[in-house]
Structures are given as structure tokens and as C-alpha cells.
N, C-alpha and C positions, 0 to 999 in steps of 0.2 A: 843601723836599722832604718827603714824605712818606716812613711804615713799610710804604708797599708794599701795604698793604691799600686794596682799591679797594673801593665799593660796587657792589653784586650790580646785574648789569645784565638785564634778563626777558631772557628767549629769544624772547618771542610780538612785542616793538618791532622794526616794521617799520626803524626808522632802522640796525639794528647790520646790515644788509646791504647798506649804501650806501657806495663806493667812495669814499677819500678818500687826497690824494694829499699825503705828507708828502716837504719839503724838507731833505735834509742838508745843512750848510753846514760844509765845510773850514775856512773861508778869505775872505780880503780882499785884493784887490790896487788898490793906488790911483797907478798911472802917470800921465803927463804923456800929455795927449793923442798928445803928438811922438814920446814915447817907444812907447806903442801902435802910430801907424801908422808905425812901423817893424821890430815883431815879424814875425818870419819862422819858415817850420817849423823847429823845434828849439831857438826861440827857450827864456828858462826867464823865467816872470813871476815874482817873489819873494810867499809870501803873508804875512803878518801872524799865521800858528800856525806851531810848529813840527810836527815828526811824529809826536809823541808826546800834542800837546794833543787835548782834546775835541772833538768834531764837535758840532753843535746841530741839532737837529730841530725844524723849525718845520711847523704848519700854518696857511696862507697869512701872515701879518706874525708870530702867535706862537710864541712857544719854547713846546718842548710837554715834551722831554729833551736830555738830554747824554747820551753817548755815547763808546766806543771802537770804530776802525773795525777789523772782523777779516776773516777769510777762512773762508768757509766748508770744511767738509771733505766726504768721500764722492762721492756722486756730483754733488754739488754745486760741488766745487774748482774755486780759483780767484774763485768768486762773492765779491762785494765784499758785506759786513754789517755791520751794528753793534750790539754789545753797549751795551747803556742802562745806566747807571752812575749817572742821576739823571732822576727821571719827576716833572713839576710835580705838584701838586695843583690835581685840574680847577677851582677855586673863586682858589687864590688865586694861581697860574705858581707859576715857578720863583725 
């Protein structure tokens, strides 16, 4: 992890306005196929974190941060977010 200090990125690079889609990751569940097609609505899959653990953020296969997941407020409530708790460094991950 890095101190958080990031290097200054220009304003004028066309690339910081290119949409990019990061992944949260909960979670792992590793069922018996049997087990799967048997889930039914209400069913509960068990995951591999508890509720309290780290979410990970990846963009596409890499961790990019960790995370806690919170709730936004205002007019926002309810909205699902995540507080970053730990930001790779772009050179070397996390």
C-alpha cells in the first residue's frame, strides 16, 4: 500500500475521460453442482467472508483496493458504496 499520495495526472490526457468498469467482490461460494441445482428462491448460498470482512475491487482480473461496504446518506440513502481502506500502488498492486 501506498501514503496515499498519487502522481498528478494532466487535465489536457484524453484517456481520464474514459469510462471504466470496476468489480466488487463480497464473496466466494463453492457448492456441489447438486447442491446449486437445487437452490430455490429464499434459498441462503453461504460465502467464504464474513460481514464484517473486506470487499476487493478489481479492474478486470486485478485488485486495484480493499474496501468497507457503507450506505450512503442524503438524498442518496440506501445507495450501496464503499469506503477504500487500502489503494494499490499503480506499479506494484496491492
Amino acid at each position: 500500500m501506498d501514503d496515499g499520495a498519487k502522481p498528478a495526472i494532466p487535465d489536457g490526457n484524453p484517456f481520464t475521460q474514459v469510462p471504466i468498469e470496476v468489480t466488487i467482490s463480497v464473496g466466494r461460494a463453492r457448492p456441489l453442482v447438486r447442491e446449486l441445482l437445487r437452490l430455490k428462491r429464499d434459498a441462503i448460498l453461504p460465502l467464504d467472508r464474513k460481514v464484517d470482512d473486506l470487499v476487493e475491487l478489481y479492474v478486470g482480473d486485478r485488485l486495484i483496493a480493499r474496501g468497507e461496504l457503507t450506505e450512503l446518506d442524503g438524498d442518496q440513502a440506501g445507495q450501496l458504496a464503499v469506503r477504500l481502506t487500502e489503494v494499490a500502488d499503480l506499479q506494484d498492486g496491492l
